[in-house]
C-alpha atoms as an extended CHARMM CRD file, in Angstrom:
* protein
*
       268  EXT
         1         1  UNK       CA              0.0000000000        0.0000000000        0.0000000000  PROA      1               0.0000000000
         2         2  UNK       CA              1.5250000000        3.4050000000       -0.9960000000  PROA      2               0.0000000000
         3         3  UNK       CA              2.3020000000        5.8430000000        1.4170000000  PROA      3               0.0000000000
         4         4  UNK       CA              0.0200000000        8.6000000000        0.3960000000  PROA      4               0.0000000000
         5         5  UNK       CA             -3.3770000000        6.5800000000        0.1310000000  PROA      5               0.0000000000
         6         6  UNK       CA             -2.2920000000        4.9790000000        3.3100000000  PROA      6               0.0000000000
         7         7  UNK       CA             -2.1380000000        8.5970000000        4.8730000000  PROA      7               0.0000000000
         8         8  UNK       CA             -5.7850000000       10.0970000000        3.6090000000  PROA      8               0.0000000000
         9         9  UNK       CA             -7.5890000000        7.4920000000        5.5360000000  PROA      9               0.0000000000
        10        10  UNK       CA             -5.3120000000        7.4370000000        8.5520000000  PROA      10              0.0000000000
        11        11  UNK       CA             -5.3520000000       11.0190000000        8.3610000000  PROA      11              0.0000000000
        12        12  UNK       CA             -9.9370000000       11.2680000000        7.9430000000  PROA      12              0.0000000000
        13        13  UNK       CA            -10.6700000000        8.5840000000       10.6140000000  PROA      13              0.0000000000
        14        14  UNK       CA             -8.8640000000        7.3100000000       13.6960000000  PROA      14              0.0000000000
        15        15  UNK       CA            -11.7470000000        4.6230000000       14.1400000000  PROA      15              0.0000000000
        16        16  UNK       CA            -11.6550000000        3.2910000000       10.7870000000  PROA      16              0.0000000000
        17        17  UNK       CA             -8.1890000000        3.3810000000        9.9910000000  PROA      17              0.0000000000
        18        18  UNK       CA             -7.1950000000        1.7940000000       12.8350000000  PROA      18              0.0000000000
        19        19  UNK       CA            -10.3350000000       -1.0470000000       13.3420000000  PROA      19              0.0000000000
        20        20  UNK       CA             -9.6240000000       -1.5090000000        9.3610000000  PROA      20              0.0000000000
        21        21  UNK       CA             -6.1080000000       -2.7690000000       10.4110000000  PROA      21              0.0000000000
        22        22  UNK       CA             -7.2300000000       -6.1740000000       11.3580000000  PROA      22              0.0000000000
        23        23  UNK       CA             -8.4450000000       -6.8410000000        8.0370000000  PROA      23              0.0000000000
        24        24  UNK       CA             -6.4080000000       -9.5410000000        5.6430000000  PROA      24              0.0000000000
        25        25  UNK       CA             -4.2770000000       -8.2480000000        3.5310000000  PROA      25              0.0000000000
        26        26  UNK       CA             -6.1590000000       -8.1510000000        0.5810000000  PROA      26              0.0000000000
        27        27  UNK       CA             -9.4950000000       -6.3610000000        2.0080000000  PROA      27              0.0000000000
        28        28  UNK       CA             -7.3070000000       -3.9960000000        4.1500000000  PROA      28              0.0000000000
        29        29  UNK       CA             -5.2830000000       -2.9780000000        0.7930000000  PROA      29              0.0000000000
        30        30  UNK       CA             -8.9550000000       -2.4920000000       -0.9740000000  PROA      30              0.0000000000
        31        31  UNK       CA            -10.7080000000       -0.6440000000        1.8130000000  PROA      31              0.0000000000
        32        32  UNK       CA             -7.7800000000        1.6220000000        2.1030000000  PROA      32              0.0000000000
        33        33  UNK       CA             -8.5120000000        2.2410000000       -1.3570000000  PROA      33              0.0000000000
        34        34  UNK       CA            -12.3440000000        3.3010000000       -1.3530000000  PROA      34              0.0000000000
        35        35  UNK       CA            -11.6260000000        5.1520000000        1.7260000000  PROA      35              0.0000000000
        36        36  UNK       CA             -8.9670000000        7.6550000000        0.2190000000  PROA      36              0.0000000000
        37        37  UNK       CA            -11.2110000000        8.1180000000       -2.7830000000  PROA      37              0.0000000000
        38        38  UNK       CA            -14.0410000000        9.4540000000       -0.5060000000  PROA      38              0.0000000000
        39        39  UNK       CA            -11.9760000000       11.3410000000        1.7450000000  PROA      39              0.0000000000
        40        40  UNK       CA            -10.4530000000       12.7920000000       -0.9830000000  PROA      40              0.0000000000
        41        41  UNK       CA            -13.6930000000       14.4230000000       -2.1850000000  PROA      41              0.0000000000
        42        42  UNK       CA            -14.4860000000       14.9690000000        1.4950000000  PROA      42              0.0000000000
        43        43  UNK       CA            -11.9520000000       16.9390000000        2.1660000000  PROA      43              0.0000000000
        44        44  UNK       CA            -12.2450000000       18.9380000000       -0.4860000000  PROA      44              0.0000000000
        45        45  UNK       CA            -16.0890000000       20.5470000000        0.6830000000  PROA      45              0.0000000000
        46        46  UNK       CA            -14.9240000000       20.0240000000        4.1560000000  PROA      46              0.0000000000
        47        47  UNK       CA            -12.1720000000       22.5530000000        3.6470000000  PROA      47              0.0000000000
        48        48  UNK       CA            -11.9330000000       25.8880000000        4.9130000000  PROA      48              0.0000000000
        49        49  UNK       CA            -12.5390000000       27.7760000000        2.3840000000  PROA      49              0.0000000000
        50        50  UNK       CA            -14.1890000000       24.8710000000        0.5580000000  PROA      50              0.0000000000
        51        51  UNK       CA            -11.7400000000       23.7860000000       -2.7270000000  PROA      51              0.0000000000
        52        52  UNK       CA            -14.8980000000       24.0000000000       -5.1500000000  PROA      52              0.0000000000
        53        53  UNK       CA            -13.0150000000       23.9310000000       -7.9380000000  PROA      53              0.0000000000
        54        54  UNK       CA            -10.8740000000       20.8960000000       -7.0100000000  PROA      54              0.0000000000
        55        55  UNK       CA            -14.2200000000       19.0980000000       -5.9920000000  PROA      55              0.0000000000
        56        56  UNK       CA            -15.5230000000       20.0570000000       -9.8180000000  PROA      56              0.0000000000
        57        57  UNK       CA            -12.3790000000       18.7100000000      -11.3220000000  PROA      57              0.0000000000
        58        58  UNK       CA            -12.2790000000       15.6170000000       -8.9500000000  PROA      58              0.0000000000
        59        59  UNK       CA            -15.9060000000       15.1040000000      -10.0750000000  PROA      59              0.0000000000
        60        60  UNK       CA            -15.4150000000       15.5230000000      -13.2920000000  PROA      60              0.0000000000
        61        61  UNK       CA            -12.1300000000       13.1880000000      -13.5240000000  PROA      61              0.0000000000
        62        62  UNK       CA            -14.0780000000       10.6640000000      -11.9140000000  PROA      62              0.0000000000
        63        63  UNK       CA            -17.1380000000       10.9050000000      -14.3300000000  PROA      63              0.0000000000
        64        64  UNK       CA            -15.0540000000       10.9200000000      -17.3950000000  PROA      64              0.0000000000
        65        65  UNK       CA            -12.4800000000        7.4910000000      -16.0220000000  PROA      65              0.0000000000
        66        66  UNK       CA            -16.2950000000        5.7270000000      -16.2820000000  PROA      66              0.0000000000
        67        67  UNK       CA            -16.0700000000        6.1650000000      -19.7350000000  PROA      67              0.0000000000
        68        68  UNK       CA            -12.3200000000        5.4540000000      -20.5600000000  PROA      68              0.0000000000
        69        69  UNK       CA            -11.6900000000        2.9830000000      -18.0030000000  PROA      69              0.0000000000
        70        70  UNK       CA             -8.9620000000        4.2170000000      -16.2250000000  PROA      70              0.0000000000
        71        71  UNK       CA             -7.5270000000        7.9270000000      -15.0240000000  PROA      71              0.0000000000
        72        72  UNK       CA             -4.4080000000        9.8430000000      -14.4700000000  PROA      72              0.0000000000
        73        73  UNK       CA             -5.8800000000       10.7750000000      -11.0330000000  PROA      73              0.0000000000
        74        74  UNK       CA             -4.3140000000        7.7530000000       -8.4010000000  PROA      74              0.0000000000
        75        75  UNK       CA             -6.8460000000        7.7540000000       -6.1710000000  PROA      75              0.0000000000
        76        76  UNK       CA             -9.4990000000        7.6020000000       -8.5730000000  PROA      76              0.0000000000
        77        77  UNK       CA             -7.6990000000        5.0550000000      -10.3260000000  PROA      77              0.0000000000
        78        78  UNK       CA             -6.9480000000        2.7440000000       -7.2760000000  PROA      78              0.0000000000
        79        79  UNK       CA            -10.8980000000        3.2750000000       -6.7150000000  PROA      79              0.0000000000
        80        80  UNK       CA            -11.6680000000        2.0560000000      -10.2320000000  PROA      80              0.0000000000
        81        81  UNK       CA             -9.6290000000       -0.9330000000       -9.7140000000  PROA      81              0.0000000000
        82        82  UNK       CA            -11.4700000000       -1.8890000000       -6.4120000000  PROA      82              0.0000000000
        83        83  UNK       CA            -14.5800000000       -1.2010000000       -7.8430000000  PROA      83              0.0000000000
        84        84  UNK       CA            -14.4380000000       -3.9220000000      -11.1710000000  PROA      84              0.0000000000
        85        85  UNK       CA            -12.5630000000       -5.9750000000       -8.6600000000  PROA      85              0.0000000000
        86        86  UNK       CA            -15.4300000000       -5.8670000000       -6.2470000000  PROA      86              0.0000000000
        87        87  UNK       CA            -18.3120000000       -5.4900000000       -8.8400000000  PROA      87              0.0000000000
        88        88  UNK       CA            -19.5200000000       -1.8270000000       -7.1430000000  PROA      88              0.0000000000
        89        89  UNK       CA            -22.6620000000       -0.6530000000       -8.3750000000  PROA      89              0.0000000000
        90        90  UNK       CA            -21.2900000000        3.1810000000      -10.6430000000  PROA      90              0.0000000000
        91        91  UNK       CA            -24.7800000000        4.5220000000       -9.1610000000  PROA      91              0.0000000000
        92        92  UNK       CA            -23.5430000000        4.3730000000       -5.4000000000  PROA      92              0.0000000000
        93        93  UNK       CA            -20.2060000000        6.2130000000       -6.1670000000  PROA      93              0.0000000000
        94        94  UNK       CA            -22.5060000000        9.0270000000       -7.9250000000  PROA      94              0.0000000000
        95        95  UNK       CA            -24.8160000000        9.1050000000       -5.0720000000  PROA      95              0.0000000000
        96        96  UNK       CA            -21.4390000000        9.5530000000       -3.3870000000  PROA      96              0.0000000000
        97        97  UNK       CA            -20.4490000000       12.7970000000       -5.3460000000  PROA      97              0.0000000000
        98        98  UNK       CA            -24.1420000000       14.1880000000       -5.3870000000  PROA      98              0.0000000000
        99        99  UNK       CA            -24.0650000000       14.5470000000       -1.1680000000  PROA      99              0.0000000000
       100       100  UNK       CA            -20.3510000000       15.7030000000       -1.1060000000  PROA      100             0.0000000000
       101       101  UNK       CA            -22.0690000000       18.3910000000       -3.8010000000  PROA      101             0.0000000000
       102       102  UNK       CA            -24.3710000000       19.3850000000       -1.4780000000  PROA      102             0.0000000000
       103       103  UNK       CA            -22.0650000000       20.4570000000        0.5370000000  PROA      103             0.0000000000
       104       104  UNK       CA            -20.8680000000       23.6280000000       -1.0150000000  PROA      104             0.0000000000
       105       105  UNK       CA            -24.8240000000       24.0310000000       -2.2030000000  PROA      105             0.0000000000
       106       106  UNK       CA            -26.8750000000       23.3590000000        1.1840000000  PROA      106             0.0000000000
       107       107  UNK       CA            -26.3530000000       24.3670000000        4.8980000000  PROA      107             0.0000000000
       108       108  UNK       CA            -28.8650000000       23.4440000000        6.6060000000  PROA      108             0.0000000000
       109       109  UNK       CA            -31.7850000000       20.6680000000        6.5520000000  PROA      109             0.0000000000
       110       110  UNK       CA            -35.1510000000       20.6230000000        8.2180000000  PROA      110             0.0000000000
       111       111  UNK       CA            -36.5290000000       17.7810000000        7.5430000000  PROA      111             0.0000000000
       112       112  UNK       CA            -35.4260000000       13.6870000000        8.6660000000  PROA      112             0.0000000000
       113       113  UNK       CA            -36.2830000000       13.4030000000        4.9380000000  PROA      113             0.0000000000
       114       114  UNK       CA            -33.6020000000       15.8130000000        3.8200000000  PROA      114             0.0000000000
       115       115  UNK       CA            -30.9110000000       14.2510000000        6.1100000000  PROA      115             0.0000000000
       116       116  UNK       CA            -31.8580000000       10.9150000000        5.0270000000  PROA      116             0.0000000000
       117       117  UNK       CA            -31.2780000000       11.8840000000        1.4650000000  PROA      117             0.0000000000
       118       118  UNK       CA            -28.0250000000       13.6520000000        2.3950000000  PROA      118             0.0000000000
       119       119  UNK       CA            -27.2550000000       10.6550000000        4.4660000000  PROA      119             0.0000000000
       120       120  UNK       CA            -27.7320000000        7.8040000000        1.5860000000  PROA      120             0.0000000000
       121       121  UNK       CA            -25.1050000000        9.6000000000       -0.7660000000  PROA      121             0.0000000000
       122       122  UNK       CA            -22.2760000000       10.3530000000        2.3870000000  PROA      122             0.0000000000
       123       123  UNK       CA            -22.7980000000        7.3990000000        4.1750000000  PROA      123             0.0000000000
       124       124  UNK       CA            -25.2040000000        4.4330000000        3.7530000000  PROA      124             0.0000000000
       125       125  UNK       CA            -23.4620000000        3.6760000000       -0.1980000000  PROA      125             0.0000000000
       126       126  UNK       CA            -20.2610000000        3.1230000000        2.1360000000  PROA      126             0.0000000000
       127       127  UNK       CA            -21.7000000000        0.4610000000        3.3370000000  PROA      127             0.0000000000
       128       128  UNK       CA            -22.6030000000       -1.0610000000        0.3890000000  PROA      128             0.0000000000
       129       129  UNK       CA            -19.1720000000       -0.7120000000       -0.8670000000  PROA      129             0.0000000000
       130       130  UNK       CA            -17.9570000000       -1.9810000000        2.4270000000  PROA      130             0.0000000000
       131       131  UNK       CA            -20.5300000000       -5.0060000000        1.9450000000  PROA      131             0.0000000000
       132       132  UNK       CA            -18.8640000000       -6.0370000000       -1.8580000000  PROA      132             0.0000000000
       133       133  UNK       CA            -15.1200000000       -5.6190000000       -0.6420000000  PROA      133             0.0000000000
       134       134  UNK       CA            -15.8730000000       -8.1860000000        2.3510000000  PROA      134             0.0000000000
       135       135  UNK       CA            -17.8780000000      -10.6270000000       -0.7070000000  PROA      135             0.0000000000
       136       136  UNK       CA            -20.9500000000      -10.5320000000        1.7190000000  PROA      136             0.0000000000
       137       137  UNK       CA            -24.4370000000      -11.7240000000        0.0520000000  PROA      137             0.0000000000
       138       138  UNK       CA            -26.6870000000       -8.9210000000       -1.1770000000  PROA      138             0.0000000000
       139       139  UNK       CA            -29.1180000000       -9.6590000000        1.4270000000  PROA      139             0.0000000000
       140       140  UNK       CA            -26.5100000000       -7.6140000000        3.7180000000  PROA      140             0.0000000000
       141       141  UNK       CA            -26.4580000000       -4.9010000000        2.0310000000  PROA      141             0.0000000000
       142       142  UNK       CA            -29.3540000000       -2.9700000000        3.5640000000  PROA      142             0.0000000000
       143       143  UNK       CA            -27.9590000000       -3.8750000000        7.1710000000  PROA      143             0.0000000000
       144       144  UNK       CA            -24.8440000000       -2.2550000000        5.9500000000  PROA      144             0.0000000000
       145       145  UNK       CA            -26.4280000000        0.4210000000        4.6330000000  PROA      145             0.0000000000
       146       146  UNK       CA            -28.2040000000        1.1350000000        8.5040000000  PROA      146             0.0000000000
       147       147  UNK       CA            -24.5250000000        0.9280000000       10.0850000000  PROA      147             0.0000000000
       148       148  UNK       CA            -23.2960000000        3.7720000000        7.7900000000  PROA      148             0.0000000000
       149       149  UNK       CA            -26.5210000000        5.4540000000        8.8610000000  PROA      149             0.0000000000
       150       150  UNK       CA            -26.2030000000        5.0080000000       12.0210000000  PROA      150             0.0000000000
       151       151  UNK       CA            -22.7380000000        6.0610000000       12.0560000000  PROA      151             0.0000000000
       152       152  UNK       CA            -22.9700000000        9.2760000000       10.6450000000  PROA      152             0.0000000000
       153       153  UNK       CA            -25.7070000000       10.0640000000       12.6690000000  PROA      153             0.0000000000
       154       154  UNK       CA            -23.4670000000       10.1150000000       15.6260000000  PROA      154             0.0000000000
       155       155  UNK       CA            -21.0200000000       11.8780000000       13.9500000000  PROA      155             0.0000000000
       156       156  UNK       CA            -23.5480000000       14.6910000000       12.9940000000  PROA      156             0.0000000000
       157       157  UNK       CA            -24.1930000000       14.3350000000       16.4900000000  PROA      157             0.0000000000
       158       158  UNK       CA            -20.7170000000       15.0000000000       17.9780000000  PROA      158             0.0000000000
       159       159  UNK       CA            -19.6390000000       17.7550000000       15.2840000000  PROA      159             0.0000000000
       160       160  UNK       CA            -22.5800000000       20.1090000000       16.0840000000  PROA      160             0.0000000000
       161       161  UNK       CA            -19.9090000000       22.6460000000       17.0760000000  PROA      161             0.0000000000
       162       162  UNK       CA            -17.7590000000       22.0040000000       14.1710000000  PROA      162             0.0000000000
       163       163  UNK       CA            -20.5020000000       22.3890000000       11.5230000000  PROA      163             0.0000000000
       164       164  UNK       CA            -21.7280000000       25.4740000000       13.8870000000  PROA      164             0.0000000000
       165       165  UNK       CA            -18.5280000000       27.1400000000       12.3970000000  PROA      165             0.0000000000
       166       166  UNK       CA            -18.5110000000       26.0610000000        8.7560000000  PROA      166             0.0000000000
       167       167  UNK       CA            -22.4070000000       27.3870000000        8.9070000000  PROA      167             0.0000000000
       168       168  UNK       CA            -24.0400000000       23.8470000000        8.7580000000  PROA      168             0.0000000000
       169       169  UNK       CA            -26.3550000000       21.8230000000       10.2090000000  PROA      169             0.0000000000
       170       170  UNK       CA            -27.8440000000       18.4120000000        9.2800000000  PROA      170             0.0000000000
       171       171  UNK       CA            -30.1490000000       17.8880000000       12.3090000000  PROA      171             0.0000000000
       172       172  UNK       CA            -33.7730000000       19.1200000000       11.5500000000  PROA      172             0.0000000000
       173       173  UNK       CA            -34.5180000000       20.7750000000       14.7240000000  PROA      173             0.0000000000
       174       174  UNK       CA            -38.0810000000       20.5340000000       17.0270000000  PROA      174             0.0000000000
       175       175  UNK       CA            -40.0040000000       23.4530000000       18.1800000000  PROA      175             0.0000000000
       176       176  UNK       CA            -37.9450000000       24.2540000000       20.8280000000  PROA      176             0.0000000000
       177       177  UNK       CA            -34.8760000000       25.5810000000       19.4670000000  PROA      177             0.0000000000
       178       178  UNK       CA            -34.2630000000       27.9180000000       16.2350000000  PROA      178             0.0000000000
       179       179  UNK       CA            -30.5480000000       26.8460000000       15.6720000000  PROA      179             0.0000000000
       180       180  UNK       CA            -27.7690000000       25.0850000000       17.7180000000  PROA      180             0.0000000000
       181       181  UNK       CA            -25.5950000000       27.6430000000       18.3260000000  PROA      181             0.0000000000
       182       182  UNK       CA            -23.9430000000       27.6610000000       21.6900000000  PROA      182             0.0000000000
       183       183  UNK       CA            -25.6840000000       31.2110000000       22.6480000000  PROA      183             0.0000000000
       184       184  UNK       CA            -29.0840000000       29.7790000000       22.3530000000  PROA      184             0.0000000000
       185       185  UNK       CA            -28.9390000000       26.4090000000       23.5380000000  PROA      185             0.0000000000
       186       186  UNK       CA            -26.9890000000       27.8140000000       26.4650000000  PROA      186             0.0000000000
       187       187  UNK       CA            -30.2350000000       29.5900000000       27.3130000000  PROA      187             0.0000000000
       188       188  UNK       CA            -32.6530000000       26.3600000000       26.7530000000  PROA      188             0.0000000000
       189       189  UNK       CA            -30.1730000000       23.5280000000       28.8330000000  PROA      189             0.0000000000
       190       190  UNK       CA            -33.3460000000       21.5880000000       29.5370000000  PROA      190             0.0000000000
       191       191  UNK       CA            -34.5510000000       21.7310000000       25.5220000000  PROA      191             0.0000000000
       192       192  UNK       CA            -30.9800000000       20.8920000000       24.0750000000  PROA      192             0.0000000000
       193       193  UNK       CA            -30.5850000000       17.9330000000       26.4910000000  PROA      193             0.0000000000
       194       194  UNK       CA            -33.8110000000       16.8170000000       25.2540000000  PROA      194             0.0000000000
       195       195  UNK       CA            -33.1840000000       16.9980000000       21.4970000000  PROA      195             0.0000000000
       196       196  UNK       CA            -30.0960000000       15.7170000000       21.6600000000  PROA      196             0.0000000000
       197       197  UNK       CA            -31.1030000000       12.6580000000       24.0150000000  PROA      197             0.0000000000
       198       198  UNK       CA            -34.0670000000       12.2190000000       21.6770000000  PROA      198             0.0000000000
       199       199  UNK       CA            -31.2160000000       12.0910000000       18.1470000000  PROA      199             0.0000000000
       200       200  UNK       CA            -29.2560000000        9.7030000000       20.2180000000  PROA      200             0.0000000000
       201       201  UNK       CA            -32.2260000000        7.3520000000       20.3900000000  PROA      201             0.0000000000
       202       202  UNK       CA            -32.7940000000        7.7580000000       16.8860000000  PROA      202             0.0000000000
       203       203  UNK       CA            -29.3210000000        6.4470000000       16.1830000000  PROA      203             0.0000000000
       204       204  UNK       CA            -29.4000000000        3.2770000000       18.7700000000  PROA      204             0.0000000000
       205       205  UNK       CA            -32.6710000000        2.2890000000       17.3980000000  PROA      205             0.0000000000
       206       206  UNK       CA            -31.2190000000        2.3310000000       13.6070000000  PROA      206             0.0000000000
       207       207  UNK       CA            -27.4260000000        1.0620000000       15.1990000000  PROA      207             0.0000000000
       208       208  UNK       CA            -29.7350000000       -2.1600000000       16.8990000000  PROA      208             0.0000000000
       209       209  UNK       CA            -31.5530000000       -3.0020000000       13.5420000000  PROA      209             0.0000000000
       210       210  UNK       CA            -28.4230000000       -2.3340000000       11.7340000000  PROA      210             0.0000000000
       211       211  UNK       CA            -26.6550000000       -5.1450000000       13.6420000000  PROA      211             0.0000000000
       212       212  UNK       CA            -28.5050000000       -7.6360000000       12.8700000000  PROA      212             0.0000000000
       213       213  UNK       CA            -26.5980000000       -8.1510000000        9.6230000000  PROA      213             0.0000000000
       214       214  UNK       CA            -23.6890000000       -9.0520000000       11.6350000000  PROA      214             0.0000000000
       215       215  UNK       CA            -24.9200000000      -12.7860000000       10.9320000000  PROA      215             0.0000000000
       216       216  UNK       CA            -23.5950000000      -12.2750000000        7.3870000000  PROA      216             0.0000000000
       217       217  UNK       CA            -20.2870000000      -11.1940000000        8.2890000000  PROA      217             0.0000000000
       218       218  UNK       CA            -17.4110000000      -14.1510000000        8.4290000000  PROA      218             0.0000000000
       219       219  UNK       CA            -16.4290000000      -14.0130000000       12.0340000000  PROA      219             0.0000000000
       220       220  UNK       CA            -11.9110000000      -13.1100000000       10.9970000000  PROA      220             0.0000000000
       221       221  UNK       CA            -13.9680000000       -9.7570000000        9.0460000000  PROA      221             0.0000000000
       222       222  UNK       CA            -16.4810000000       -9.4090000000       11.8660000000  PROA      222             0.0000000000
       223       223  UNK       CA            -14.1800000000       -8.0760000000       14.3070000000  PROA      223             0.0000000000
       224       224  UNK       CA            -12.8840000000       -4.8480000000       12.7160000000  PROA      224             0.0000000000
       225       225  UNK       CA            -16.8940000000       -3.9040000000       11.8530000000  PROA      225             0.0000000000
       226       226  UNK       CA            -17.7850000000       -4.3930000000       15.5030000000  PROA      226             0.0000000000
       227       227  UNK       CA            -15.2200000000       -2.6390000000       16.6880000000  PROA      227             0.0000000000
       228       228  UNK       CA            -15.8590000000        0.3170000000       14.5700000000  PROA      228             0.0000000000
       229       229  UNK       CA            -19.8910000000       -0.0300000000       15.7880000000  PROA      229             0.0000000000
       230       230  UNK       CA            -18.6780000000       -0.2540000000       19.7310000000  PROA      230             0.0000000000
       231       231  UNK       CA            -16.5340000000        2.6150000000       19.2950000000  PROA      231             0.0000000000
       232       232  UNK       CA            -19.4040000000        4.8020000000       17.6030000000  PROA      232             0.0000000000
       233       233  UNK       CA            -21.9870000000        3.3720000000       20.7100000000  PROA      233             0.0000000000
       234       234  UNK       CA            -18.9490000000        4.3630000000       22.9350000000  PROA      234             0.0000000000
       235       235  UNK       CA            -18.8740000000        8.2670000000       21.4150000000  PROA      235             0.0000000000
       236       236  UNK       CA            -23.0120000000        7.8150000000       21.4020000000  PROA      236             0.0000000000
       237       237  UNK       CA            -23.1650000000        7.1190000000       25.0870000000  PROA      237             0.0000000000
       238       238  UNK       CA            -20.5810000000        9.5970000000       26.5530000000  PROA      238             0.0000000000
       239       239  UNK       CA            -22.6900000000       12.3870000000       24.6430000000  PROA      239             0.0000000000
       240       240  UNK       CA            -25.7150000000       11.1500000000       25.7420000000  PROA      240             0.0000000000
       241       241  UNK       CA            -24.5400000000       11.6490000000       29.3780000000  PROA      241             0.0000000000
       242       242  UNK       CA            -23.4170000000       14.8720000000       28.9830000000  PROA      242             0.0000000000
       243       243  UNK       CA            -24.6490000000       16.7300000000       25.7870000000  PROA      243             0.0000000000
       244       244  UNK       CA            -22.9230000000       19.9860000000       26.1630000000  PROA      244             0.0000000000
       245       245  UNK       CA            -19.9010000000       18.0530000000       25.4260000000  PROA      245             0.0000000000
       246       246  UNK       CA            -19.8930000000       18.6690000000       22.3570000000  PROA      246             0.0000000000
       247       247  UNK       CA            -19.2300000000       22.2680000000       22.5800000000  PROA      247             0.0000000000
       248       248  UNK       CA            -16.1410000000       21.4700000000       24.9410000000  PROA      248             0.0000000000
       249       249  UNK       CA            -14.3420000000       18.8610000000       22.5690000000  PROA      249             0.0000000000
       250       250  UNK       CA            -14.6230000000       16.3510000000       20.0450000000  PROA      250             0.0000000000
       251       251  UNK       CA            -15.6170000000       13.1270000000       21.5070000000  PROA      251             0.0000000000
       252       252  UNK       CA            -13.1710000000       10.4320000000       20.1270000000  PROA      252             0.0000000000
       253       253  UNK       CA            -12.0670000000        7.1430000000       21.5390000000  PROA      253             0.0000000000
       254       254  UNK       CA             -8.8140000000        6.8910000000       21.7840000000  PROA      254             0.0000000000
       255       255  UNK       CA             -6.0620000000        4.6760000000       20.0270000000  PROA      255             0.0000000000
       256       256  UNK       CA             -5.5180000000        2.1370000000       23.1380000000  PROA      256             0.0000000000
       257       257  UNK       CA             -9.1730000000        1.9760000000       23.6780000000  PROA      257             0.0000000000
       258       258  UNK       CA             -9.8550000000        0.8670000000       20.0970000000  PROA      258             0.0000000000
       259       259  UNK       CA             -7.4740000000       -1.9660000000       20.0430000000  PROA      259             0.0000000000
       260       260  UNK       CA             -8.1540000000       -2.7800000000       23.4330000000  PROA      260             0.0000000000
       261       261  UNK       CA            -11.7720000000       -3.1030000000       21.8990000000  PROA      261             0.0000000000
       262       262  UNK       CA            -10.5440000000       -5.0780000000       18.9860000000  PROA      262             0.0000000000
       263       263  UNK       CA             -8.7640000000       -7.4220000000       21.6850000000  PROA      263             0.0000000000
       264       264  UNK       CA            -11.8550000000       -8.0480000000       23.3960000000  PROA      264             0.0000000000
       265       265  UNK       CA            -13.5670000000       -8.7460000000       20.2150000000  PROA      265             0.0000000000
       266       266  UNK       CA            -11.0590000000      -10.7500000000       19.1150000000  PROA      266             0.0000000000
       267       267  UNK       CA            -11.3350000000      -13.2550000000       21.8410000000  PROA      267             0.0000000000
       268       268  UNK       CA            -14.9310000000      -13.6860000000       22.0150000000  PROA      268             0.0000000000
């Protein structure tokens, strides 16, 4: 694995990267892969100020390689050759792009429906890639589809102050509060606490269904997946204790805590 795609997914997520770890050689090599493609684009609308034009030419790259085959772009290039290795479905990798668009188009979203939508492109059509790399059965794919729900659910969750300051936010709000700025949920403790509590039950309910699939999952693949899922119930749960956390920090489990998780899961 080349330095440089190694390094965009270490650098995006300390969960993944290091829960992916435990993977065989040959899945590790192709999730690395998939994962510096989409943090690639990622970073690009995540960037402050956003690199719109690098996002348009990344897009554009991408939708042109469908045609030829291949592209001078690497990381586009290593994600072609994961994708006809792993049969990926082209629509999921536009679905992809379209939410990483709306990005530098929408800031805020009032609806479950609107997340949801947002939601299938960023996250859920991981899953599915995540589903073909590991050669599961198609009848897993809309379990993994819930975990990458669920998942970014909790990470909407724990970068309310982050999005705060790039002028976003994902979480349709309830009656109670007209944004989720510090200054006004400051003022409302009681009605922040609430919401928040009430999103966090949201994401165990679709977390619970989306473990289910874990029956599909060959028990040497299973652990880095549930390790990933224990670490995102483990950021869920401290938040849900304390929901003005978020303002104070980013909640994170740390590097010993992760393997120490993928010990545990190892031996049971």
């Amino acid at each position: 694995m080349d330095k440089e795609t190694k390094e965009i997914f270490k650098k995006g997520s300390k969960t993944y990267f290091n829960s992916s770890l435990f993977f065989p050689k040959d899945v590790r090599e192709d999730v690395f892969k998939l994962y510096s493609f989409v943090r690639t684009a990622d970073d690009f609308v995540d960037s402050i100020p956003q690199k719109t034009d690098e996002f348009y030419s990344f897009k554009d790259d991408f939708l042109h390689s469908l045609e030829k085959g291949f592209s001078e772009n690497k990381i586009i290039n290593n994600y072609l050759e994961v994708a006809k290795k792993r049969n990926f479905d082209t629509q999921w990798a536009i679905a992809f792009l379209k939410s990483m668009e709306m990005d530098l188009t929408k800031k805020t979203y009032d609806s479950l429906q609107e997340t949801l939508e947002y939601i299938y492109g960023s996250a859920e059509v991981i899953g599915f890639f995540m589903a073909k790399i590991l050669n599961l059965p198609d009848e897993s794919l809309y379990y993994a589809g819930m975990l990458g729900r669920s998942m970014q659910y909790i990470n909407f969750i724990r970068d309310i102050d982050e999005d705060n300051k790039l002028g976003r936010r994902y979480l349709p709000l309830n009656n109670n509060l007209t944004n989720l700025l510090y200054n006004e949920t400051s003022k409302k403790r009681e009605e922040f606490i609430s919401f928040i509590r009430n999103e966090i039950e949201i994401y165990y309910k679709w977390v619970s269904e989306a473990e289910k699939g874990f029956m599909f999952i060959p028990k040497r693949m299973l652990v880095p997946i549930k390790t990933a899922s224990d670490m995102y119930k483990w950021t869920a749960n401290k938040i849900y204790k304390d929901p003005f956390v978020v303002y104070k920090k980013k909640v994170k489990p740390s590097k010993i805590r992760i393997i120490f998780k993928i010990i545990e899961n190892f031996l049971r």
